[in-house]
C-alpha positions as CSV (number, residue, x, y, z in Angstrom):
1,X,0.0,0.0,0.0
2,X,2.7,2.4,0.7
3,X,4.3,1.8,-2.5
4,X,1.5,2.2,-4.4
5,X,0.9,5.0,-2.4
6,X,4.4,6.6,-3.4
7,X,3.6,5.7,-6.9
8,X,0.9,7.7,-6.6
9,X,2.2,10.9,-4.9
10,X,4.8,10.6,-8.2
11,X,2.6,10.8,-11.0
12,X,0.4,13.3,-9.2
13,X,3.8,15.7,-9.0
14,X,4.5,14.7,-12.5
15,X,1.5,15.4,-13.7
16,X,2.0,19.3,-12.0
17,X,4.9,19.9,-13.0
18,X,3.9,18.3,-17.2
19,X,1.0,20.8,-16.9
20,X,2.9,23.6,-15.1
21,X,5.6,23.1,-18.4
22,X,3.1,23.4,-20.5
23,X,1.4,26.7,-19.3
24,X,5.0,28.4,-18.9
25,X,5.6,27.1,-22.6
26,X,2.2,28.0,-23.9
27,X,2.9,31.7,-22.1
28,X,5.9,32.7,-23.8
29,X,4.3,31.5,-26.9
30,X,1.6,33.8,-26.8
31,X,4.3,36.9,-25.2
32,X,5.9,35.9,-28.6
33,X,3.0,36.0,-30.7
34,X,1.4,39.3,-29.0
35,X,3.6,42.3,-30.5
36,X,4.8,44.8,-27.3
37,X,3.0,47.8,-27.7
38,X,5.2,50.4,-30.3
39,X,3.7,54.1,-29.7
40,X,1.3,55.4,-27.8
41,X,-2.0,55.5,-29.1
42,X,-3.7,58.7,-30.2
43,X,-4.5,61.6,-28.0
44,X,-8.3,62.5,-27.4
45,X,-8.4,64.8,-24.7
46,X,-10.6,67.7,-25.9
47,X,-14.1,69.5,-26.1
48,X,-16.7,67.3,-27.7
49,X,-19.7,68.8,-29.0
50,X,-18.6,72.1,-28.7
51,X,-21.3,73.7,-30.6
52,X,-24.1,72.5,-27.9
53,X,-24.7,75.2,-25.1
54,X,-24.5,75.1,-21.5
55,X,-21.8,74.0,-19.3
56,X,-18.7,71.4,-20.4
57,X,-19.5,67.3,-18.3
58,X,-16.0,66.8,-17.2
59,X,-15.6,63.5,-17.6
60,X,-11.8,61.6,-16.7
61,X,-11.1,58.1,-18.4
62,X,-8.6,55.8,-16.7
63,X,-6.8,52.4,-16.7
64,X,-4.8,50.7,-19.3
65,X,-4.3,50.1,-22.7
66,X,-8.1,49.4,-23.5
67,X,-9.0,52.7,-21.5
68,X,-6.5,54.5,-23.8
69,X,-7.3,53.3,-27.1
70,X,-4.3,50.9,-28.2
71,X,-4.8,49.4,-31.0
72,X,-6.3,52.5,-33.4
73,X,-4.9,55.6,-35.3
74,X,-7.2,57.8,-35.1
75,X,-8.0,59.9,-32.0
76,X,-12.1,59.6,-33.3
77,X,-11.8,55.4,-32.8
78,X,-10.3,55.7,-29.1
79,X,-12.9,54.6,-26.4
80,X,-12.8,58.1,-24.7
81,X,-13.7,59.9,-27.1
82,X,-16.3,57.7,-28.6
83,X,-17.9,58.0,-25.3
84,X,-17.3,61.7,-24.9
85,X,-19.2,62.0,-28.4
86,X,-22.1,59.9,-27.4
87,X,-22.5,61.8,-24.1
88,X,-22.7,65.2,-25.9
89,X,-25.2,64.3,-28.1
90,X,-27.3,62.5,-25.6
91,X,-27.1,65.4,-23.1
92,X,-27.3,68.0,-25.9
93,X,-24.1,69.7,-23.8
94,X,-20.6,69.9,-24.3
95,X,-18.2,67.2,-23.3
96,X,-14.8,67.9,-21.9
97,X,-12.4,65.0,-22.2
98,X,-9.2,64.3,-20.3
99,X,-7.6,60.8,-20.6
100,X,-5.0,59.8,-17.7
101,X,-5.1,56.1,-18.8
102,X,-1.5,54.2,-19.2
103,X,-0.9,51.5,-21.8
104,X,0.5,48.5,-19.7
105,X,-1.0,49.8,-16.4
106,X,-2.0,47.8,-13.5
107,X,-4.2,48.8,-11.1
108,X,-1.5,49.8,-8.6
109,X,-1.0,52.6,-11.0
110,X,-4.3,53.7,-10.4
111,X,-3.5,55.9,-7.8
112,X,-1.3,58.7,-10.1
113,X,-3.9,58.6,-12.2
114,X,-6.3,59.5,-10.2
115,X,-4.4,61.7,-8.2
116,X,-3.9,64.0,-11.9
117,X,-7.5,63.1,-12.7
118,X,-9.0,64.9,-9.3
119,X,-7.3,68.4,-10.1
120,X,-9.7,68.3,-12.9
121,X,-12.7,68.0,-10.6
122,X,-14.6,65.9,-13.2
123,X,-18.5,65.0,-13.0
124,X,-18.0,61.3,-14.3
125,X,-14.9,58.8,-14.7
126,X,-14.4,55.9,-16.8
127,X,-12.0,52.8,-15.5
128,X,-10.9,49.9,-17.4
129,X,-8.8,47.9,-15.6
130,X,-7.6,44.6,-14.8
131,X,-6.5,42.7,-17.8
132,X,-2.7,43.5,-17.0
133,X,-3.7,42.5,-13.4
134,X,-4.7,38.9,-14.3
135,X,-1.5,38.5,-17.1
136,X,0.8,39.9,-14.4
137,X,-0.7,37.7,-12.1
138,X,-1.1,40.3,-9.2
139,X,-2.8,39.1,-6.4
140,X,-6.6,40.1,-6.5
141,X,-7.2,41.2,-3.2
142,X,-4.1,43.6,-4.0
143,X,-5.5,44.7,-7.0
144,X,-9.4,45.0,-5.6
145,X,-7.4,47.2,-2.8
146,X,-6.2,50.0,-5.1
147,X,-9.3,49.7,-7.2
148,X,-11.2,50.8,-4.6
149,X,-9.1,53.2,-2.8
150,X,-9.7,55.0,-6.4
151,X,-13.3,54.7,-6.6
152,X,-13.4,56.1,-2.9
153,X,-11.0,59.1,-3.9
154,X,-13.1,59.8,-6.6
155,X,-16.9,59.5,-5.3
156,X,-15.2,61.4,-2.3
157,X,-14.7,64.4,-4.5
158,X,-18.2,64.2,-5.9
159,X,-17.2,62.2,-9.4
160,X,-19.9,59.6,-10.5
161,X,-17.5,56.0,-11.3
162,X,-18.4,53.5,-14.0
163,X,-15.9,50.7,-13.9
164,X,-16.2,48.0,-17.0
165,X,-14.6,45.2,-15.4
166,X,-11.6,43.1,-16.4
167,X,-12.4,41.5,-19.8
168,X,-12.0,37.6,-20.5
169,X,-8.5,36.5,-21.8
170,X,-9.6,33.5,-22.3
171,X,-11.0,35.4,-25.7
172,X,-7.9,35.9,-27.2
173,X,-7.1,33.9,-30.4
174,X,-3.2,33.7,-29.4
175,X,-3.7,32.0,-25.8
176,X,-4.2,28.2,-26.3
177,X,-5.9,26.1,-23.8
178,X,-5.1,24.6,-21.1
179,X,-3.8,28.8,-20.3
180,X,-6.8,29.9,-22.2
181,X,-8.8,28.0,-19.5
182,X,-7.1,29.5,-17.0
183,X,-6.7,32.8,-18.5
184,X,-11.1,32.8,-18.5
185,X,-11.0,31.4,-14.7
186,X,-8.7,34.2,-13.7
187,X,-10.4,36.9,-15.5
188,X,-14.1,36.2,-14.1
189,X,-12.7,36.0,-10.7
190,X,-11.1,39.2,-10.4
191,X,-14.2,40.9,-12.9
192,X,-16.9,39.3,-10.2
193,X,-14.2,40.8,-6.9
194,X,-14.2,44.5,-9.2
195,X,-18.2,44.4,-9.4
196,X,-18.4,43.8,-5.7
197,X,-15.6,46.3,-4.3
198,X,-16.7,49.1,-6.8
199,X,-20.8,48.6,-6.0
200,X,-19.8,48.7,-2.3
201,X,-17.7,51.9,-2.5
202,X,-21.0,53.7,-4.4
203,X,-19.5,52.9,-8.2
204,X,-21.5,51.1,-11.3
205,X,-20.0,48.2,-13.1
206,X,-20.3,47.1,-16.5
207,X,-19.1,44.0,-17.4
208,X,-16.9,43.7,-20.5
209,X,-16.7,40.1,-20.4
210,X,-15.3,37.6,-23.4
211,X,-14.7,41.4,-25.3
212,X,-18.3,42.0,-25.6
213,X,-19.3,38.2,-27.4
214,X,-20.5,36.7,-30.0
215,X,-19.2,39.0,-32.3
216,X,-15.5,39.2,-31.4
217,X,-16.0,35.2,-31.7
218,X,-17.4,35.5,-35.0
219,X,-15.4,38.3,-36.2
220,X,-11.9,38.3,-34.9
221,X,-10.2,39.8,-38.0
222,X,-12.8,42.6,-37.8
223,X,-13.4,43.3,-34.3
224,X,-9.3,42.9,-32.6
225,X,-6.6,45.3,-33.6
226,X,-3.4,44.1,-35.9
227,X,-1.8,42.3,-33.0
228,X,-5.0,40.3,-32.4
229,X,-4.8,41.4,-28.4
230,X,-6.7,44.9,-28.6
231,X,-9.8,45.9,-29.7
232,X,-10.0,47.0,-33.4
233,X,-11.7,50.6,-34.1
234,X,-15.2,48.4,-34.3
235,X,-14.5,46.8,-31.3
236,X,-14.1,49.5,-29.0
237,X,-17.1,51.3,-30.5
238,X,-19.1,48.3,-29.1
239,X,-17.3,48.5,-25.5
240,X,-18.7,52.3,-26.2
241,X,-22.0,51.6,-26.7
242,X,-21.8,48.9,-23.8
243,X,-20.4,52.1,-21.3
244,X,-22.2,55.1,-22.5
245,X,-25.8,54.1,-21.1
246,X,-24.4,53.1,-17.8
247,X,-22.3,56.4,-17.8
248,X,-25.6,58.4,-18.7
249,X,-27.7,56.5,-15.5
250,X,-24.7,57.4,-13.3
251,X,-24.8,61.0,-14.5
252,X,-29.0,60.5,-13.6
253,X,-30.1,60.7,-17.4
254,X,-32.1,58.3,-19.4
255,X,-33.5,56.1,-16.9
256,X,-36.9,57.2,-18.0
257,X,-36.1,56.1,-21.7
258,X,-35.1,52.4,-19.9
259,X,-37.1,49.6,-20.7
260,X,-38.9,47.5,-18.3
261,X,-36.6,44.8,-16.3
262,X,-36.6,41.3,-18.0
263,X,-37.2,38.3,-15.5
264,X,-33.1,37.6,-16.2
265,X,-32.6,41.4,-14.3
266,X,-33.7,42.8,-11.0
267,X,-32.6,43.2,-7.7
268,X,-30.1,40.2,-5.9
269,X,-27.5,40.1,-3.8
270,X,-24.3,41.8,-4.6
271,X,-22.5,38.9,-4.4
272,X,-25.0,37.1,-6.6
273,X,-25.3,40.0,-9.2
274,X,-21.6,40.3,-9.9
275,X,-20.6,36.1,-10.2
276,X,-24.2,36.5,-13.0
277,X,-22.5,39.5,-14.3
278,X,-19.3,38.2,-14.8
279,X,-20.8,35.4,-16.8
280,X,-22.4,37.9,-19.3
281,X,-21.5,40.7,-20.9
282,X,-22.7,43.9,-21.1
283,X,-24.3,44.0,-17.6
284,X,-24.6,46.8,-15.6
285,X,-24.3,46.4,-11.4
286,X,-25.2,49.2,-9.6
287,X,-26.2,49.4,-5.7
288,X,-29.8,49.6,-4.5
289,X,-32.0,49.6,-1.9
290,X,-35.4,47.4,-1.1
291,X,-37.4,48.2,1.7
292,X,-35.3,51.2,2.5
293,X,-32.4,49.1,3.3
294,X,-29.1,48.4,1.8
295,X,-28.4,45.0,2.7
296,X,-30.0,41.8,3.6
297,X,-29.0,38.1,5.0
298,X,-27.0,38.2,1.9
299,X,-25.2,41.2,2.1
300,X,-25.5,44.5,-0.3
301,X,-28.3,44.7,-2.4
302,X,-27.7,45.5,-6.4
303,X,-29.5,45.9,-9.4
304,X,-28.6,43.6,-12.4
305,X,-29.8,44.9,-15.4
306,X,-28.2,43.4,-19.0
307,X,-27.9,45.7,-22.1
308,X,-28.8,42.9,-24.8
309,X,-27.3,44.1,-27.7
310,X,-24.7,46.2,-25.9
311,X,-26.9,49.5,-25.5
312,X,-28.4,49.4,-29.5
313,X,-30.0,52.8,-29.9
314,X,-27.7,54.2,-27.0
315,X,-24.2,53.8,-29.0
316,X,-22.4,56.3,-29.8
317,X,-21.8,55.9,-34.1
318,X,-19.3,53.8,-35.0
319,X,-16.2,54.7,-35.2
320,X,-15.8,55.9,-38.9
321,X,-19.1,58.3,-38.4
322,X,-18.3,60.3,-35.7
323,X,-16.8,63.3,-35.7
324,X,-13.6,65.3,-34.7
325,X,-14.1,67.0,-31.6
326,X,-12.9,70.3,-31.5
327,X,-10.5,70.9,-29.1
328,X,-9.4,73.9,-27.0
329,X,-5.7,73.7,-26.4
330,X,-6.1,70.8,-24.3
331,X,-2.8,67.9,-24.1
């Protein structure tokens, strides 16, 4: 029995380590095959929709690489600025835009960004975080930690916070299973911990998911960026349209234009909104109360409610049909 035993103990630590080989191997193979990021994508900061009257909506868009718009050439096709758009023309008001996100950033760099983005006392800020997190491998609960302190810095200084929570890696083409398993397992984790931290410190979450879908599945070519990692111009007008109608509820607009709650939304427990909304894309978490209370045996109370086709007839236009903003002397 002992032997057998020891036999046993063997090929179970053979088996780790054959596996652990084979996920180091299949990680450089993908560093390999995903190109290191060249220049900086384009700048966006600026007015949009100058020519509407009224005051400027300050809004502030954070985080990494997606949050900045890698992956395009054209300052029109980043994510900030296809939001800024969509915001003007919804609220009929001007739109001033100042990005402070950081290709390659983690969300330890959060703080600096935030720290710039306060001295601009914005109304509303946009975060995408959390894909360098899970590739990095930082721990979550030290990534949920500076997450929050951000969220609580900003909603401190009167900013609304939209977060769209880390995106699925196990969506992208150049990791291969058993990583690509992994790389999903991770991702949903730390998305599901991001929709709980950022709900409890009075933020909205939307989740980004597998890339927003079907449609990155069907489309890869069309919907990722030259080095297959980043969104293509297409792509991030979906994660656009996905944002801007959570970014317009946060700001207290449209809700009356909202349609009526489908039996898959509704109220749950936080916990139980953000593991359904890290399973789906394009849903929107935000905190709510029942009964006058908060919380219940479950903990926080949130409102799940998904966007179907990632807020159709709330996007901004794609990408090749919106404008230039006009810009006054902003960097």
């Amino acid at each position: 029995m002992a032997r057998l035993a020891a036999i046993g103990t063997g090929a179970t630590v053979a088996a780790a380590a054959a596996t652990t080989g084979v996920l180091l191997g299949q990680a450089r193979q993908a560093r390999r095959i995903i190109p290191m990021a060249e220049a900086p994508p384009p700048r966006c900061d600026g007015v949009y929709g100058a020519k509407f009257p009224g005051p400027a909506v300050t809004m502030v868009v954070l985080g990494d690489s997606s949050a900045a718009g890698y992956g395009v050439h054209r300052r029109r096709e980043t994510p900030g600025a296809l939001l800024a758009t969509g915001l003007s023309r919804r609220l009929q008001r001007p739109v001033r835009l100042h990005r402070f996100a950081v290709v390659g950033a983690i969300s330890a760099g959060l703080r600096f960004q935030v720290e710039a983005a306060l001295e601009c006392d914005p109304d509303v800020a946009v975060i995408l975080i959390g894909a360098n997190d899970v590739t990095n491998r930082t721990p979550p609960a030290l990534a949920i930690r500076y997450l929050v302190e951000g969220v609580r810095a900003l909603r401190a200084a009167g900013a609304e916070v939209v977060v769209g929570t880390c995106p699925d890696l196990g969506a992208i083409r150049p990791i291969q299973p058993p990583l690509r398993w992994l790389a999903r397992r991770w991702s949903r984790q730390l998305a599901a911990a991001q929709t709980i931290a950022v709900v409890s410190a009075g933020g909205w979450t939307v989740s980004l998911g597998d890339l927003l879908g079907p449609r990155f599945a069907a489309e890869p070519g069309r919907m990722f960026a030259w080095d297959r990692f980043h969104p293509s111009a297409e792509g991030y007008a979906a994660a656009a349209a996905a944002l801007l109608p959570t970014v317009l509820s946060a700001l207290g607009y449209g809700a009356e234009r909202r349609p009526t709650l489908t039996r898959a939304e509704g109220v749950r427990s936080l916990p139980k909104a953000a593991q359904e909304a890290a399973r789906h894309p394009g849903t929107e978490v935000s905190g709510t109360r029942v009964r006058g209370s908060e919380g219940g045996p479950a903990g926080r109370w949130a409102q799940l409610r998904r966007r179907g086709l990632f807020g159709v007839g709330a996007a901004p236009q794609s990408a090749s049909a919106i404008d230039s903003p006009a810009v006054e002397g902003l960097t």
